[in-house]
C-alpha positions as CSV (number, residue, x, y, z in Angstrom):
1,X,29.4,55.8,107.8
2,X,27.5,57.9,110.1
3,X,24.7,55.8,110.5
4,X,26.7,52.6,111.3
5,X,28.3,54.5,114.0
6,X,25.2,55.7,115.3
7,X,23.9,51.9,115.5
8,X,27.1,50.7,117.2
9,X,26.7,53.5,119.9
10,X,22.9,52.4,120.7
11,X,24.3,48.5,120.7
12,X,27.0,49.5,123.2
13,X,24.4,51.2,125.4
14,X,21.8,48.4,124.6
15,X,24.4,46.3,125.7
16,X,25.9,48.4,129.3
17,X,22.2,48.7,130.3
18,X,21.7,45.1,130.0
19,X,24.7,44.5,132.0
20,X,24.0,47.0,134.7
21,X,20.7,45.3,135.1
22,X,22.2,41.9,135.4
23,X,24.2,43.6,138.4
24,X,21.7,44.7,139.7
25,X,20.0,41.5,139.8
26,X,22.7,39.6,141.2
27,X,23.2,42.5,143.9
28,X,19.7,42.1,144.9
29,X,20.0,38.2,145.5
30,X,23.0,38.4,147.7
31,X,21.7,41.2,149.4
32,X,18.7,39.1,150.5
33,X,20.9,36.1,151.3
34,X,23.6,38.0,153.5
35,X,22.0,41.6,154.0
36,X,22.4,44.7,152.1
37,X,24.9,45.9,154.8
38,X,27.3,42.9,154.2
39,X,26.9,43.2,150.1
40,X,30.4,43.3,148.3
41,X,31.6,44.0,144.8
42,X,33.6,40.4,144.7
43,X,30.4,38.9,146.0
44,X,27.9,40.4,143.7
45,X,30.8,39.8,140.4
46,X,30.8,35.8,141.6
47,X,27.2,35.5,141.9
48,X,26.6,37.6,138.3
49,X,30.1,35.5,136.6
50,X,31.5,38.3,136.3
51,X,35.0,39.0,137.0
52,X,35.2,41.7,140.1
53,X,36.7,44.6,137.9
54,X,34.3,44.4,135.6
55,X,31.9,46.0,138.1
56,X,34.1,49.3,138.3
57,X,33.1,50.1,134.9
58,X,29.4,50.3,136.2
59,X,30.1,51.4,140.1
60,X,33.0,53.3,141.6
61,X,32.4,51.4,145.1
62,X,29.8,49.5,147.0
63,X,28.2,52.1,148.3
64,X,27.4,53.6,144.2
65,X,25.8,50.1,144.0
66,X,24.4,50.1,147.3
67,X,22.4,53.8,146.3
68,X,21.7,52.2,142.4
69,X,19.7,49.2,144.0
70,X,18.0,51.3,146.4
71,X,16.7,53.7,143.3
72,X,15.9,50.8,142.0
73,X,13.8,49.6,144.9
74,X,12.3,53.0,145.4
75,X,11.0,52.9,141.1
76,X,9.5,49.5,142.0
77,X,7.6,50.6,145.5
78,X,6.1,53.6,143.8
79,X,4.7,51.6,141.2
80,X,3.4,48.8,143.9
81,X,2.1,52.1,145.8
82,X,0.3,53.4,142.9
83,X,-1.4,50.6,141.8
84,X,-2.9,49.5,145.6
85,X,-4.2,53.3,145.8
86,X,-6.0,53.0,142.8
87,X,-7.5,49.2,143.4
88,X,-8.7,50.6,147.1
89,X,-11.4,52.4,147.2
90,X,-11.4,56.3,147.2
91,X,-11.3,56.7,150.6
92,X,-9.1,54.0,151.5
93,X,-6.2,55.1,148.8
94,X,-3.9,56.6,151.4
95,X,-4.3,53.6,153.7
96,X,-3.6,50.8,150.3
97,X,-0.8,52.8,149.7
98,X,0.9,53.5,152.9
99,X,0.3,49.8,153.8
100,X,2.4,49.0,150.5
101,X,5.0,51.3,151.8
102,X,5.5,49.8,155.3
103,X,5.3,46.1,154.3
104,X,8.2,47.4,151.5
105,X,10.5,48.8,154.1
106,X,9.7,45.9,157.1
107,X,10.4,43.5,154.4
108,X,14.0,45.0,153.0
109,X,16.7,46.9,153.9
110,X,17.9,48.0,151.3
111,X,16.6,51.5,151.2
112,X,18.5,52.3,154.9
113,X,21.9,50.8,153.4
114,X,21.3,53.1,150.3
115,X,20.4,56.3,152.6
116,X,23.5,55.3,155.0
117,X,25.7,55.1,151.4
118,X,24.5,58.6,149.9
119,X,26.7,60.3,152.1
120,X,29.3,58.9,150.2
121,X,28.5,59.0,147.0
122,X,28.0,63.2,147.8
123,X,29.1,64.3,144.4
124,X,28.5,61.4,142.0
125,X,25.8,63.3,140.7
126,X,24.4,60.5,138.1
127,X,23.9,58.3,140.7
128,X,22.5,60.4,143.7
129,X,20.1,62.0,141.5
130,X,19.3,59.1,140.2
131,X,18.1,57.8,143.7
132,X,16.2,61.3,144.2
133,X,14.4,61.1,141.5
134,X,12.7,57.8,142.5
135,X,12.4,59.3,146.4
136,X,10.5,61.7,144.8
137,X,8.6,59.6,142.7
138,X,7.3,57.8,145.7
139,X,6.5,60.9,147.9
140,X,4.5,61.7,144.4
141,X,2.4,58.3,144.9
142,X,1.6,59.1,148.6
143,X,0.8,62.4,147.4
144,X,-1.5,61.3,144.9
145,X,-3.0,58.4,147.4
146,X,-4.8,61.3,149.6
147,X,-6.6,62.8,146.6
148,X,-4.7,66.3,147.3
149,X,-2.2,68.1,144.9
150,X,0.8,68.9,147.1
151,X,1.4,72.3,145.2
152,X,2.9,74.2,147.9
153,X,6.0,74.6,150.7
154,X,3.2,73.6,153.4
155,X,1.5,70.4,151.6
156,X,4.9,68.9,150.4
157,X,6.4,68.9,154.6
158,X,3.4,66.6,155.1
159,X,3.6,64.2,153.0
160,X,7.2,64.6,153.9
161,X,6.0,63.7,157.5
162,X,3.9,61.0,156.4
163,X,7.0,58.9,154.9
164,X,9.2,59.7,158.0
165,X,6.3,58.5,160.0
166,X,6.3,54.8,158.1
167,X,9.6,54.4,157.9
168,X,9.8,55.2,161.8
169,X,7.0,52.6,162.0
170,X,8.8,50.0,159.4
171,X,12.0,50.4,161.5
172,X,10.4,49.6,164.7
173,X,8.8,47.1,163.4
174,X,11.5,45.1,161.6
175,X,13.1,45.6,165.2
176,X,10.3,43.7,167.2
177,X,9.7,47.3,168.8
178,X,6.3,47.2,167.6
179,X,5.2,44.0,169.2
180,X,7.2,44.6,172.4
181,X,5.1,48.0,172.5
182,X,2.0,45.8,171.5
183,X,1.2,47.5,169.0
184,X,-0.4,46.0,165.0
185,X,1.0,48.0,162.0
186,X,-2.9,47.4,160.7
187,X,-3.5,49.4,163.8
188,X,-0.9,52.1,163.2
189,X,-1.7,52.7,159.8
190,X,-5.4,53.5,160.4
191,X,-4.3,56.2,162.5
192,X,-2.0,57.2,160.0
193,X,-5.6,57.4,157.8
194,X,-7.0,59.2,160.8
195,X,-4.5,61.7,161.6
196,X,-3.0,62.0,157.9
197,X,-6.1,61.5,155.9
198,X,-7.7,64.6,157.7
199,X,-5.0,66.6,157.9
200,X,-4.1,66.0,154.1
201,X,-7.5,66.8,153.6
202,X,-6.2,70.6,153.7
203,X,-3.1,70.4,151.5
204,X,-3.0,72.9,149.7
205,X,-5.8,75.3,151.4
């Protein structure tokens, strides 16, 4: 008796994950067709055929969806980061995976509509740490991509610093700042190397 019960749990989670990914999915496509800002429950229930109460069993609001598919995001750029460090050569990890990194956030917004949501999601603990887990795993891959071990207070603000300073450079450049300011992002990011690289070069010390 026990053990059927046991099964039937696992199927029931089997079966919620499945369907939280298959929001998911069909959050992500009507996020690229009408942005991630104008993204709504009823929207994302008619694109997955679902009815839109159905949704509230997985997310409270749009903004717990919103932060879900930016975690989501963030788990799939660390990865992409990751992997371009280690295909670059040694000294050109932190470059491979910066580069991945901008070209993420120039290309999608829905990291800043997730970062505007967590203020409102304050509290649904699941969920927000959820999305810091997977902010952290992508601080972990820049970490990693300059060769140092950001073991202390000092060497964790810098790489800290180093994703503020792409996502300043993929918001500016999503903008059109960048090319008003005639500027190249292949530019930028070898200073980033320069300036970063070196100065990462001490984490730790």
């Amino acid at each position: 008796m026990t053990t059927v019960l046991v099964e039937r749990a696992e199927r029931r989670s089997r079966d919620k994950s499945a369907t939280r990914a298959e929001i998911l999915e069909a959050a992500r496509i009507v996020a690229a067709r009408e942005g991630a800002r104008n993204l709504s429950l009823r929207g994302v229930a008619a694109e997955a055929g679902f009815a839109p109460a159905a949704l509230y069993g997985y997310f409270r609001n749009k903004d717990e969806l919103l932060v879900a598919l930016g975690a989501e995001d963030l788990s799939g750029v660390a990865k992409a980061m990751r992997s371009a460090a280690q295909e670059a050569k040694e000294d050109g990890s932190l470059s491979a995976a910066s580069a991945t990194m901008l070209e993420f956030l120039r290309s999608t917004e829905t990291i800043a509509a997730a970062s505007a949501a967590l203020s409102s999601v304050a509290g649904a603990s699941d969920i927000e740490r959820l999305f810091n887990g997977r902010l952290i795993a992508v601080l972990t891959a820049l970490s990693d991509a300059t060769g140092q071990k950001a073991d202390n207070r000092a060497a964790q603000s810098d790489v800290v610093v180093l994703a503020a300073t792409l996502a300043g450079l993929a918001l500016m450049s999503r903008s059109g700042r960048l090319d008003a300011l005639g500027f190249r992002p292949d530019e930028l990011l070898a200073r980033v190397q320069a300036r970063f690289g070196s100065a990462c070069d001490g984490m730790g010390r």
